[in-house]
DRENDO-1510 file (C-alpha; in Angstrom, 1 decimal, always signed):
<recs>
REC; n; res; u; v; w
REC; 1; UNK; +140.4; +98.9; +16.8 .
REC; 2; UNK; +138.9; +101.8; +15.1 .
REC; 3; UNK; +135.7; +101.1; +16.9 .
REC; 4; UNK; +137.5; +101.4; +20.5 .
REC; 5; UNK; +138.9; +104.5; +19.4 .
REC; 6; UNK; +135.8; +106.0; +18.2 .
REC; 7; UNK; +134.3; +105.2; +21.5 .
REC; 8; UNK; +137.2; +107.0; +23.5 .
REC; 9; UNK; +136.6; +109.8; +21.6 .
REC; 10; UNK; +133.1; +110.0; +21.9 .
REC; 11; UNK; +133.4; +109.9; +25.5 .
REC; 12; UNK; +136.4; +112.1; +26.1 .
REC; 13; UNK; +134.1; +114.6; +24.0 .
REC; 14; UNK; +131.0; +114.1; +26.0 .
REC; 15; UNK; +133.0; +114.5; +29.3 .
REC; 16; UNK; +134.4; +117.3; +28.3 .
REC; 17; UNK; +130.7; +118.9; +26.9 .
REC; 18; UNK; +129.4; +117.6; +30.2 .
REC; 19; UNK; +132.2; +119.3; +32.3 .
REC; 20; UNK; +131.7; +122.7; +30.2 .
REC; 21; UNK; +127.6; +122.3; +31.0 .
REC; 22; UNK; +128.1; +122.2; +34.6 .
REC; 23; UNK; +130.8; +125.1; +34.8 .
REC; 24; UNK; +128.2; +127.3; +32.6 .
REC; 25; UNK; +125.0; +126.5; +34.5 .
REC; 26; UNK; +127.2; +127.1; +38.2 .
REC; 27; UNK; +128.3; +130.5; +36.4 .
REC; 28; UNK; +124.3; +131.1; +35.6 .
REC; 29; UNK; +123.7; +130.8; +39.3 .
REC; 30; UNK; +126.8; +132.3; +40.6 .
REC; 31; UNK; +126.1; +135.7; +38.9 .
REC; 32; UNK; +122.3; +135.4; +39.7 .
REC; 33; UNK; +123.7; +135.1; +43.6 .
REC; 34; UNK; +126.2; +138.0; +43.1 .
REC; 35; UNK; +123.2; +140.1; +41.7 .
REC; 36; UNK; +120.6; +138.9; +44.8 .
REC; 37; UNK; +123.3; +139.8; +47.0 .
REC; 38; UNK; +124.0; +142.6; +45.8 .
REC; 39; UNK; +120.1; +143.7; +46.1 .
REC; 40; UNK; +120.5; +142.7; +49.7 .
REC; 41; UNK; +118.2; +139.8; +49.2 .
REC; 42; UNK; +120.5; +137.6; +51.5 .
REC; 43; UNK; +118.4; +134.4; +51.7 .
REC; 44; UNK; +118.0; +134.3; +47.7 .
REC; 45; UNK; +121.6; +135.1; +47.0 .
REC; 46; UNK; +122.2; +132.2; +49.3 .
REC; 47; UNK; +119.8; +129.8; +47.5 .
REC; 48; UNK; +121.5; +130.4; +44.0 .
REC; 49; UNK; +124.5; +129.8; +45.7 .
REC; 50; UNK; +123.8; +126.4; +47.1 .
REC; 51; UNK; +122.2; +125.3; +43.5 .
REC; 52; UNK; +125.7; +126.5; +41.8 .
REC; 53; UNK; +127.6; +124.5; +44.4 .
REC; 54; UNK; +125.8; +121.6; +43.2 .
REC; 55; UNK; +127.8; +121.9; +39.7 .
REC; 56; UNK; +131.3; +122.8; +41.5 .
REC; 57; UNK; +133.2; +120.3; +42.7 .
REC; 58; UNK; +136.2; +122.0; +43.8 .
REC; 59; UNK; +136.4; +125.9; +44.8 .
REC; 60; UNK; +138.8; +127.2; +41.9 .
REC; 61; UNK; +137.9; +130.8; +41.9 .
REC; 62; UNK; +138.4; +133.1; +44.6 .
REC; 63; UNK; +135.2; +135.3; +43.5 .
REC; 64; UNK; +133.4; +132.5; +44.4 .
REC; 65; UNK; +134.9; +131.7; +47.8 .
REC; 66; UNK; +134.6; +135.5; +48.3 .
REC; 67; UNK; +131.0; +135.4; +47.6 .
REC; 68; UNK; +130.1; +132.3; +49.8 .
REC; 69; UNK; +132.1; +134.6; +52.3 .
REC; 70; UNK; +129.9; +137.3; +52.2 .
REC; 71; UNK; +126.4; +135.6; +51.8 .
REC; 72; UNK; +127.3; +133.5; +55.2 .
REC; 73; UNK; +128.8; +136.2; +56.6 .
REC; 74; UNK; +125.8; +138.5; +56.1 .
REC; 75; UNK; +123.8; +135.3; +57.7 .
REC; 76; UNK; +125.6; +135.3; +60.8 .
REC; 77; UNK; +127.1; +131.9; +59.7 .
REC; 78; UNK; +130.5; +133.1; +60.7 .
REC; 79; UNK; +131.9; +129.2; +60.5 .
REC; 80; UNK; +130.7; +128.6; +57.0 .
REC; 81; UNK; +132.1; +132.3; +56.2 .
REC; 82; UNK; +135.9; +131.6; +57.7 .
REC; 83; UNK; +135.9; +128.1; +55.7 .
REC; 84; UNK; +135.4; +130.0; +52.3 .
REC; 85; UNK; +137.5; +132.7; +53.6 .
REC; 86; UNK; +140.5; +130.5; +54.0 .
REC; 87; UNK; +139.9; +129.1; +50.4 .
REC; 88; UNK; +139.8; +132.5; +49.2 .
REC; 89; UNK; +143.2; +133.6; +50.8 .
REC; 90; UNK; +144.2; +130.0; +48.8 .
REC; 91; UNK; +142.9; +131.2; +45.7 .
REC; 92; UNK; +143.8; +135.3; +45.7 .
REC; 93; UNK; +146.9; +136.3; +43.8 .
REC; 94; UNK; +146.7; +139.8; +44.2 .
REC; 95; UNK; +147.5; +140.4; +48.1 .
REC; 96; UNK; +148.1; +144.0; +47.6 .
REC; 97; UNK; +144.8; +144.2; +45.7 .
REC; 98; UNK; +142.1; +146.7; +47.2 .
REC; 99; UNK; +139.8; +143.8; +47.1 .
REC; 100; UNK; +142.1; +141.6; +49.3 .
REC; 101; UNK; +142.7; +144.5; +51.7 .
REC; 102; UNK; +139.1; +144.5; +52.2 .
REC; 103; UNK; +138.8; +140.9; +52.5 .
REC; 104; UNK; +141.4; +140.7; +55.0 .
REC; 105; UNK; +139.5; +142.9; +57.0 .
REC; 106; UNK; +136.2; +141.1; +56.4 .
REC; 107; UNK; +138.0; +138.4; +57.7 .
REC; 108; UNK; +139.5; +139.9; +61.2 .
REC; 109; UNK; +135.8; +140.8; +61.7 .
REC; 110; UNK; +134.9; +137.0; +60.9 .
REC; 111; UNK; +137.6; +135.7; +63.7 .
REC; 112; UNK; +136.3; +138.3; +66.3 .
REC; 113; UNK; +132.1; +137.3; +65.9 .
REC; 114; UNK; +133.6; +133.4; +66.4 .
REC; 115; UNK; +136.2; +134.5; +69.3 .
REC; 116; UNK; +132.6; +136.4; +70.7 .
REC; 117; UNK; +130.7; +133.3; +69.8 .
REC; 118; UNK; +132.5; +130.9; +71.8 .
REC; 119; UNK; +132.8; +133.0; +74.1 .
REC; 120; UNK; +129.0; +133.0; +74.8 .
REC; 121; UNK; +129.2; +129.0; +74.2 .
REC; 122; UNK; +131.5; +128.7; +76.8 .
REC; 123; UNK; +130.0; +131.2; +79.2 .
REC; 124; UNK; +126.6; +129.0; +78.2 .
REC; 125; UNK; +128.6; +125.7; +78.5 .
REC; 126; UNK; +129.5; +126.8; +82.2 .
REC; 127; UNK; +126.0; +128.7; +83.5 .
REC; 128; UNK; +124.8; +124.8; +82.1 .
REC; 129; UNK; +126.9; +122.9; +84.2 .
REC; 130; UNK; +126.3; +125.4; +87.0 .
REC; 131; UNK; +122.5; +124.5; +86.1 .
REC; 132; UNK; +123.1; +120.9; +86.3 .
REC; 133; UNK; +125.1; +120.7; +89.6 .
REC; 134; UNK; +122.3; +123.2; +90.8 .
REC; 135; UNK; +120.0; +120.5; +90.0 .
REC; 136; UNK; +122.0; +118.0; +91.4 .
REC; 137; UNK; +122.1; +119.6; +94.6 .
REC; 138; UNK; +118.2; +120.2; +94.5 .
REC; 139; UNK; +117.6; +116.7; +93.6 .
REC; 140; UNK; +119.8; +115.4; +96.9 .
REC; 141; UNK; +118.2; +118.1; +99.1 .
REC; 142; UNK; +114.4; +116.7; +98.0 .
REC; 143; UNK; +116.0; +113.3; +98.4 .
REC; 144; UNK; +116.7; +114.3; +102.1 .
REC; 145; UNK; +114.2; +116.2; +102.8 .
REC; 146; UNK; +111.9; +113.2; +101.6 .
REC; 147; UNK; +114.1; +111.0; +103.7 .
REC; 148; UNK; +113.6; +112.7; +106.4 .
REC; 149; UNK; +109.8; +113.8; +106.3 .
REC; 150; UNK; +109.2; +109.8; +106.0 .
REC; 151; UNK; +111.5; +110.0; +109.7 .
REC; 152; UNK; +108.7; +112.2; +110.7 .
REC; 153; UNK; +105.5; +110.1; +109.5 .
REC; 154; UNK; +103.7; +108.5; +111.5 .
REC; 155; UNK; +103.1; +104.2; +110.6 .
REC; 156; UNK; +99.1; +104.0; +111.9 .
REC; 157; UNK; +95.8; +103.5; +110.7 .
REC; 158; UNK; +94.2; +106.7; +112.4 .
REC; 159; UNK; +94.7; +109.4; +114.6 .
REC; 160; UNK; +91.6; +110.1; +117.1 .
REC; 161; UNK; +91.3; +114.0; +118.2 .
REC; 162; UNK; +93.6; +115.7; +120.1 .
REC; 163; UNK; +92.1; +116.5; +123.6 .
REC; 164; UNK; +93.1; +119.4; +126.2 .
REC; 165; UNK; +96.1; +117.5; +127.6 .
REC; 166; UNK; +97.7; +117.3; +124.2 .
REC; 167; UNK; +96.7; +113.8; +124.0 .
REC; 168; UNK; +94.8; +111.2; +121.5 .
REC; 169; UNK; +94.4; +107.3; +121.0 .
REC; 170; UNK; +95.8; +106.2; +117.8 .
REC; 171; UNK; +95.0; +102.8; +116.2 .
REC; 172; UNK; +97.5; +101.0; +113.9 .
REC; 173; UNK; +97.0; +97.5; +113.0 .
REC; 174; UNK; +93.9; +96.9; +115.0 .
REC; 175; UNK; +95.6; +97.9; +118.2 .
REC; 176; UNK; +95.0; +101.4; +120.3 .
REC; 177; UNK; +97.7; +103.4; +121.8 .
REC; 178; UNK; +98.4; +107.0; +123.5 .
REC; 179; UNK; +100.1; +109.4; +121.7 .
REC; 180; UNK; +101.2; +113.2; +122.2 .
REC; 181; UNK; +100.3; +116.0; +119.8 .
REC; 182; UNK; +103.8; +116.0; +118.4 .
REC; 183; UNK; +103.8; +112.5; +117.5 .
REC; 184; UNK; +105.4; +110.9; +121.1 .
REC; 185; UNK; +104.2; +107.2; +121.5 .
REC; 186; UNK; +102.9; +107.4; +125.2 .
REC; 187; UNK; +101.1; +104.0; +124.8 .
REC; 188; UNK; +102.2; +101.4; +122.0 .
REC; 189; UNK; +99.7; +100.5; +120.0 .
REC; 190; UNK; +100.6; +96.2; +120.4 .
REC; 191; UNK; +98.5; +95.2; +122.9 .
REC; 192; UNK; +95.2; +96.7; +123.1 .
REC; 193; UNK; +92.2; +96.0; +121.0 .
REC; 194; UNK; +89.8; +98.4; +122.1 .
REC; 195; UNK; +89.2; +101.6; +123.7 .
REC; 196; UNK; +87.5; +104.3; +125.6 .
REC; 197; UNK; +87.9; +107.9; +126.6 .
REC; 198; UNK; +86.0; +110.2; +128.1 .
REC; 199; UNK; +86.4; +112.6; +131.4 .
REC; 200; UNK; +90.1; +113.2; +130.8 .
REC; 201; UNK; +91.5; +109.4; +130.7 .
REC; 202; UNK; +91.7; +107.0; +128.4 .
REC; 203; UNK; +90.8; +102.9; +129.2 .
REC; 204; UNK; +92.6; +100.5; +126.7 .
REC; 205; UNK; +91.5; +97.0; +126.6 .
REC; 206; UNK; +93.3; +93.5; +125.8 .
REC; 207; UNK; +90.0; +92.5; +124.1 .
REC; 208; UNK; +86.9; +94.5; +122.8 .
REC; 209; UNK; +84.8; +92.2; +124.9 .
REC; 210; UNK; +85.4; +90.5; +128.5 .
REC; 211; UNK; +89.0; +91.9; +128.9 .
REC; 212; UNK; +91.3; +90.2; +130.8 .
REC; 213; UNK; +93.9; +93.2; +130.5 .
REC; 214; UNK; +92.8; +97.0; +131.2 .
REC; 215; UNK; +95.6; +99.8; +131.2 .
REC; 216; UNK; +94.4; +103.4; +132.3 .
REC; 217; UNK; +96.0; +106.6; +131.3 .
REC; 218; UNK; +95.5; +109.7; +133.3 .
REC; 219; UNK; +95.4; +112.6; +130.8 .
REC; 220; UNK; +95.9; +115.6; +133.4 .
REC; 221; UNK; +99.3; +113.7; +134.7 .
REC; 222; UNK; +100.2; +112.4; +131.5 .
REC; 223; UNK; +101.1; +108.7; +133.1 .
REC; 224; UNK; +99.3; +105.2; +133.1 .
REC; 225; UNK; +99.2; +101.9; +134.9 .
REC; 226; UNK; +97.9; +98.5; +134.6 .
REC; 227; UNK; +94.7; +97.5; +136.5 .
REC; 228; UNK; +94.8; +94.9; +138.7 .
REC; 229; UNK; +93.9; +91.4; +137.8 .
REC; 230; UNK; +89.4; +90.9; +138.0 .
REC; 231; UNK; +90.7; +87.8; +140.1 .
REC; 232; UNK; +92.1; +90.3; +142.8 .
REC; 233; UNK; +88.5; +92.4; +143.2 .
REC; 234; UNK; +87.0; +88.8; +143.3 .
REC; 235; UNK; +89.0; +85.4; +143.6 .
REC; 236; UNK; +85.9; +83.8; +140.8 .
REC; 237; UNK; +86.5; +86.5; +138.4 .
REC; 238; UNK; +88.5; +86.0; +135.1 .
REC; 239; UNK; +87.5; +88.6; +133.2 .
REC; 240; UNK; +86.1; +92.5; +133.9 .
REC; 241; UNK; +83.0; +92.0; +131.9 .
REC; 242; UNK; +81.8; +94.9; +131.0 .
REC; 243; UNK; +83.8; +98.1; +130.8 .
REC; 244; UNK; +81.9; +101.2; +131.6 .
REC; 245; UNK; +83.2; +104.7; +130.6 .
REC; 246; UNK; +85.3; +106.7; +133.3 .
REC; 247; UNK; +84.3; +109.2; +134.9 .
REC; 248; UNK; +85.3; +113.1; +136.0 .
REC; 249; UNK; +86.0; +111.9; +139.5 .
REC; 250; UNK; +88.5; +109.2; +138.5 .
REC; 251; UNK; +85.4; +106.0; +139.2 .
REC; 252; UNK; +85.6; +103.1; +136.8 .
REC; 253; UNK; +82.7; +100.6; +137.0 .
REC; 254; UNK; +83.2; +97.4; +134.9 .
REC; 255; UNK; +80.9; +94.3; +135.6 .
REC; 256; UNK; +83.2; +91.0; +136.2 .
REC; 257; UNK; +82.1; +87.5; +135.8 .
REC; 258; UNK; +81.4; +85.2; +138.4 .
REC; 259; UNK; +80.6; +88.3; +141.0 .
REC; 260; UNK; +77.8; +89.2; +142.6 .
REC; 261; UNK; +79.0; +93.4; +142.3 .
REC; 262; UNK; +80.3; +95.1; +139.6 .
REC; 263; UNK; +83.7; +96.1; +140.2 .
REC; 264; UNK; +84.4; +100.5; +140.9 .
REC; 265; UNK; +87.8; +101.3; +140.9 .
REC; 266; UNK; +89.0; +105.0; +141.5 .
REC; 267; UNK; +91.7; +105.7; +139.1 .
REC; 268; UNK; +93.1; +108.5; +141.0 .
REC; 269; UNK; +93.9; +106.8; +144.1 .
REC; 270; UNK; +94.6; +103.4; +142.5 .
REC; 271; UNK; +92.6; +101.3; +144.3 .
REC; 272; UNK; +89.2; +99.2; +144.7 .
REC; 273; UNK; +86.2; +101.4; +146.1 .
REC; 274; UNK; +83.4; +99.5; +148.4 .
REC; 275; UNK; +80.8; +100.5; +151.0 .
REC; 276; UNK; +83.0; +101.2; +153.7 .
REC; 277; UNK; +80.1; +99.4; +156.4 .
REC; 278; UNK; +77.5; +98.0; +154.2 .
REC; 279; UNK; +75.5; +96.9; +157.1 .
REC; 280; UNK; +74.7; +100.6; +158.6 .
REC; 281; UNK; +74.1; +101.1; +154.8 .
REC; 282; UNK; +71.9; +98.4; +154.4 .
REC; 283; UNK; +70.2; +99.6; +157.8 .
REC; 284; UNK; +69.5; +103.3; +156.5 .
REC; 285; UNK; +67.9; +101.8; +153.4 .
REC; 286; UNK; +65.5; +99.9; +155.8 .
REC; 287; UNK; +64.7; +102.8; +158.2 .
REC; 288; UNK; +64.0; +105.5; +155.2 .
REC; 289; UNK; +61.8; +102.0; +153.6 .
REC; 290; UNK; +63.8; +101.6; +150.4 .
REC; 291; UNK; +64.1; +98.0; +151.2 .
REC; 292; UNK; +61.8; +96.0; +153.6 .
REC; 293; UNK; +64.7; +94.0; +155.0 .
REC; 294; UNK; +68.2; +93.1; +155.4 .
REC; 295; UNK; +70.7; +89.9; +156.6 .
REC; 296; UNK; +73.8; +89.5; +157.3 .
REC; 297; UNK; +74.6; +87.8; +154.1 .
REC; 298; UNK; +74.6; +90.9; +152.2 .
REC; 299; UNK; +71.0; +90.5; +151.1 .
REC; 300; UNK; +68.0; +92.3; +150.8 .
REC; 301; UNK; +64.3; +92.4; +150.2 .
REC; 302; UNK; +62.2; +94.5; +148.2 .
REC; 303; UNK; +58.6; +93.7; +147.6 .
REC; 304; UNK; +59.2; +89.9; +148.6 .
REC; 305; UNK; +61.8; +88.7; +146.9 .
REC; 306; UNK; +65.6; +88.3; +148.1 .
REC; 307; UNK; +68.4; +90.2; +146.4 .
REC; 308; UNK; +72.2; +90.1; +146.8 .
REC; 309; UNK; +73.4; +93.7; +147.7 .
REC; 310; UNK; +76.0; +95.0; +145.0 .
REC; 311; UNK; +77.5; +97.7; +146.7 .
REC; 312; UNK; +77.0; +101.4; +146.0 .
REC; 313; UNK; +77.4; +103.1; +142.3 .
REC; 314; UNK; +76.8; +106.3; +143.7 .
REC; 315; UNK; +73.8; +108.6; +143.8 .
REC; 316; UNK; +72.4; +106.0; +145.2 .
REC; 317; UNK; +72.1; +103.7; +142.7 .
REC; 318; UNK; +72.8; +100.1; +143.9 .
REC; 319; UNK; +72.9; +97.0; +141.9 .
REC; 320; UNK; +70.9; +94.2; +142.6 .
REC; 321; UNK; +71.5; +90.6; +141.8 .
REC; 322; UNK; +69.5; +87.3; +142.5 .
REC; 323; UNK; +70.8; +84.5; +144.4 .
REC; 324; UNK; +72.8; +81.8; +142.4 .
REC; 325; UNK; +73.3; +84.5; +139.8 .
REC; 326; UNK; +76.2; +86.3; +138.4 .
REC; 327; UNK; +73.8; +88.5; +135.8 .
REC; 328; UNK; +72.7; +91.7; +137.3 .
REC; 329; UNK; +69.0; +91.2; +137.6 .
REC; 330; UNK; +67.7; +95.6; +138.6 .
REC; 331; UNK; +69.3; +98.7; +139.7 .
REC; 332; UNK; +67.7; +100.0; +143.5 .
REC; 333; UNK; +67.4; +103.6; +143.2 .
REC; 334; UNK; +67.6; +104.7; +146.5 .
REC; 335; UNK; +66.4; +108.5; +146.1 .
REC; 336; UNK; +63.2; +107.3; +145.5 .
REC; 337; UNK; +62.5; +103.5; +146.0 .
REC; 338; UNK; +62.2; +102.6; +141.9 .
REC; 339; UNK; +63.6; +99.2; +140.7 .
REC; 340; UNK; +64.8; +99.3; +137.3 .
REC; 341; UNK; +64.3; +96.1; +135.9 .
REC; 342; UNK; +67.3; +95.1; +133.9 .
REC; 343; UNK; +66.0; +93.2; +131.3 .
REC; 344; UNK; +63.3; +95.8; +130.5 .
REC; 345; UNK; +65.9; +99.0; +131.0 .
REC; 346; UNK; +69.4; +99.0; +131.3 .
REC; 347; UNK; +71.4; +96.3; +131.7 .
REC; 348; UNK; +74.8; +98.2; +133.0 .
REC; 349; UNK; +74.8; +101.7; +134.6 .
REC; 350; UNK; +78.4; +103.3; +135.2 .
REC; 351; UNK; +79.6; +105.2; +138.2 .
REC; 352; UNK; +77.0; +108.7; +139.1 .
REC; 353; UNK; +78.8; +112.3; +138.8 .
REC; 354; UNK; +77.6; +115.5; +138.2 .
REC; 355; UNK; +74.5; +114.3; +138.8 .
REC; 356; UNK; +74.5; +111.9; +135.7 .
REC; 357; UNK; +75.3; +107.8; +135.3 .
REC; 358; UNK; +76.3; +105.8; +132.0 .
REC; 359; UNK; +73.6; +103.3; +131.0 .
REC; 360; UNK; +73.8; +100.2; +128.8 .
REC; 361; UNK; +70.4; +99.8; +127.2 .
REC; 362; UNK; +71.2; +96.9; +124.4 .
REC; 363; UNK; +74.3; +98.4; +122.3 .
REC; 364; UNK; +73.4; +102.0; +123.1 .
REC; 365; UNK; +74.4; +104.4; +125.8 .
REC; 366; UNK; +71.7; +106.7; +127.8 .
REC; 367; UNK; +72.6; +108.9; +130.5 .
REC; 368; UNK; +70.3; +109.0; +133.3 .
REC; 369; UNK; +69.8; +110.6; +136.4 .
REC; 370; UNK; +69.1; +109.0; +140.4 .
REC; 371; UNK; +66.1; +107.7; +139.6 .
REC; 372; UNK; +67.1; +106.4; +135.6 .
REC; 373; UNK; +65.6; +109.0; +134.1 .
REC; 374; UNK; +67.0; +109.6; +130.6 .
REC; 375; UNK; +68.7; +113.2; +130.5 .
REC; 376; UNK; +71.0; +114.7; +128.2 .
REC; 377; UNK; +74.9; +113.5; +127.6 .
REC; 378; UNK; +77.5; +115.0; +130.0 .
REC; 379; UNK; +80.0; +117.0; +128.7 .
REC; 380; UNK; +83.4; +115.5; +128.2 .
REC; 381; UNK; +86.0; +116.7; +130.9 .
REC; 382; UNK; +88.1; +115.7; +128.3 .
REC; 383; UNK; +88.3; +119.3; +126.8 .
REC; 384; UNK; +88.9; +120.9; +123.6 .
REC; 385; UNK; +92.1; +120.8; +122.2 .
REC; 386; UNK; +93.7; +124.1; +121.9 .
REC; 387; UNK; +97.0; +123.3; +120.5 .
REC; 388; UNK; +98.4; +124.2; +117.0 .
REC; 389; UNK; +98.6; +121.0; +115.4 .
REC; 390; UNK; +96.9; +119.4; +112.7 .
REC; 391; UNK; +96.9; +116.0; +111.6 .
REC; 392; UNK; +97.9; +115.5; +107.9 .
REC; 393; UNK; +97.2; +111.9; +106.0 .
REC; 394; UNK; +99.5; +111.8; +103.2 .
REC; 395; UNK; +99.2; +109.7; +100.2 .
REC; 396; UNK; +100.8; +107.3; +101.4 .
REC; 397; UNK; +98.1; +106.6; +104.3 .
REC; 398; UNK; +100.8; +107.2; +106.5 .
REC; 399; UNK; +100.5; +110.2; +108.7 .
REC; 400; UNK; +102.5; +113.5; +109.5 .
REC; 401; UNK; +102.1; +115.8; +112.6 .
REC; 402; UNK; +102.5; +119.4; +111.0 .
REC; 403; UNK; +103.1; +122.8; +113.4 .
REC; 404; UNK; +103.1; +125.7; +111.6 .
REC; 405; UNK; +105.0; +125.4; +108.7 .
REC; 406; UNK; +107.5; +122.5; +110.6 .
REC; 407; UNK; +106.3; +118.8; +110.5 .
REC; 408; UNK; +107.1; +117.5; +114.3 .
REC; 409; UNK; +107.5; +114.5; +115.8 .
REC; 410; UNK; +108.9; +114.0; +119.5 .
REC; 411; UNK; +111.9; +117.2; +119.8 .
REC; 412; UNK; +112.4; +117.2; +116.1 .
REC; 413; UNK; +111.1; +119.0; +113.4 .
REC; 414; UNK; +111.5; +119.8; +109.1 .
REC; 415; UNK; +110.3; +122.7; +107.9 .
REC; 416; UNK; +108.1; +122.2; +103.9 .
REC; 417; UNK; +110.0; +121.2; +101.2 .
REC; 418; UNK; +109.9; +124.6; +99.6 .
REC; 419; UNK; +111.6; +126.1; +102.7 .
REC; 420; UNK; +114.0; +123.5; +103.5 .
REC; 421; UNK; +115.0; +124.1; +100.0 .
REC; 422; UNK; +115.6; +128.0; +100.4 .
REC; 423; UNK; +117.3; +127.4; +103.4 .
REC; 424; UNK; +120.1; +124.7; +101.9 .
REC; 425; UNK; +119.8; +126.6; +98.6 .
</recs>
């Protein structure tokens, strides 16, 4: 018994040393803050502070809530200063006191930097929102405008150059179409597998070789048709052959199978071209001695052998083929008598204007003149393109028609981003 109460009294004694130690060392660093503040050495009178707080734990004095006060309200730390404010109003006795006079109007000035404070918070809280719904509205207005620039893109492979009609072939998916310089589909790109341009129209084909299908475009009229069948121009044929380039003067030659002339066809007019009387033809030819004779099977003789007559290619350039055979075996060029062997030079020629002809010699074209003499390439009737749009590939690999500043595509158009934008802003 006298042990337990030995114990008790040991420990009420050492609490009560204990308690006196920490309320001395929190004085040590309450009067070293009251001296730092009063040096004006704000961030050292707040430090001693803290480390006496450490040893306090409940505010019984109101010289120390005044003093936390004042260090945090020096600090701008107007929140912290009204909390030990409030404790201090607890705490002072004397409310008639010049000190609490003071205080109370230490505090006024407390409540007015926090009215000013949230104030700004809320002015801040708002010009955020206003921010946010800002960005809102940008992020819908990219979200449209993206929406509707993908409208406006084009879905193909490639876009060829524009000519002087406003026109170009386009490709998309291994097929060739027609399309205006603001994007219209003229031809749809689902049928045709190859093509050719040159003289102001365009010649899309079913199949790169031996076409069954040819469609022609006009450039200057901006309008196109289907060729008739190869079986029409001759009842053997099932295929055109070989597809030459068009000409200035509207002439297509292509070189059917199972025929013993190459089919022209004047794109203008729409329909087949022949010798209008092969026989005087074939009888002029004899009397100027470009052939040495004639029947009335359509065939003729040039230094001893037999030929079947293929019509007229212009400039007088007439193919020549040998009985039983489709292939075209020379060219007769009447201007001056010369046989050009096909084998040995060119194995197509295409329709004669401006005083040049297409030739085929293996897989590359020559231009020649009357008598197949190689001369320089024509120039393409085609044009230049003089319009103002460009052709844009976008990252995608889709494409976009752009005007200006507008992207266009048939009657509409967007203006950039960054302008849309303003405009909606």
């Amino acid at each position: 018994m006298k042990n337990l109460l030995f114990v008790l009294i040991c420990l009420v004694a050492f609490t009560t040393i204990s308690g006196q130690s920490k309320k001395d060392i929190a004085n040590v660093y309450i009067k070293r803050s009251e001296e730092s503040l009063g040096n004006l050495e704000i961030e050292e009178s707040l430090d001693h502070f803290n480390k006496a707080m450490k040893y306090i734990d409940t505010i019984t004095s109101h010289r120390i809530a005044r003093l936390g006060t004042y260090i945090h309200f020096e600090l701008d730390r107007f929140k912290e200063a009204q909390a030990y404010a409030k404790q201090y109003f607890l705490l002072a006795k004397n409310k008639k006191s010049e000190e609490y006079q003071d205080f109370l109007e230490l505090f006024v000035n407390i409540n007015e930097e926090i009215e000013t404070l949230e104030q700004k918070e809320k002015q801040l809280a708002l010009a955020r929102l206003q921010k946010e719904k800002e960005l809102r509205k940008i992020d819908s207005l990219k979200t449209m405008w993206r929406n509707k620039s993908e409208a406006l893109s084009l879905k193909v492979d490639s876009i060829y150059t524009f000519n002087k009609d406003n026109l170009a072939l386009f490709e998309a998916k291994g097929f060739f179409g027609v399309m205006s310089d603001r994007g219209e589909i003229l031809v749809k790109a689902d049928t045709y597998q190859d093509a050719l341009h040159f003289d102001g129209f365009f010649i899309l084909k079913n199949t790169k070789e031996a076409p069954t299908k040819i469609f022609a475009y006009i450039n200057s009229s901006h309008s196109g048709y289907m060729l008739p069948s190869p079986s029409e121009f001759n009842a053997l044929s099932t295929h055109y052959g070989k597809v030459m380039l068009p000409r200035g003067n509207g002439r297509l030659v292509t070189y059917p199978n199972n025929s013993y002339k190459p089919m022209v066809y004047d794109l203008n007019a729409r329909k087949f071209v022949k010798v209008a009387n092969e026989e005087e033809l074939l009888k002029d030819l004899k009397r100027n001695d470009v052939i040495d004779k004639s029947n009335k099977d359509g065939e003729v003789k040039i230094a001893k052998e037999w030929y079947r007559f293929g019509g007229h290619l212009g400039g007088g350039i007439h193919p020549l083929y040998l009985p039983n055979q489709y292939k075209v075996n020379s060219f007769l060029c009447s201007i001056d008598g010369s046989v050009l062997n096909a084998n040995s030079t060119y194995q197509n020629i295409g329709f004669f204007y401006n005083n040049k002809s297409q030739a085929v010699k293996g897989n590359k074209t020559i231009w020649i003149n009357q008598n197949g003499t190689k001369v320089t390439a024509p120039k393409d009737e085609s044009g230049k393109y003089t319009g103002n749009s460009k052709v844009v590939k976008l990252e995608n690999g889709k494409y976009q028609i752009m005007q200006g500043q507008f992207i266009v595509l048939g009657g509409e158009k967007l203006e950039k981003q960054v302008d849309f934008l303003r405009s909606h802003k």
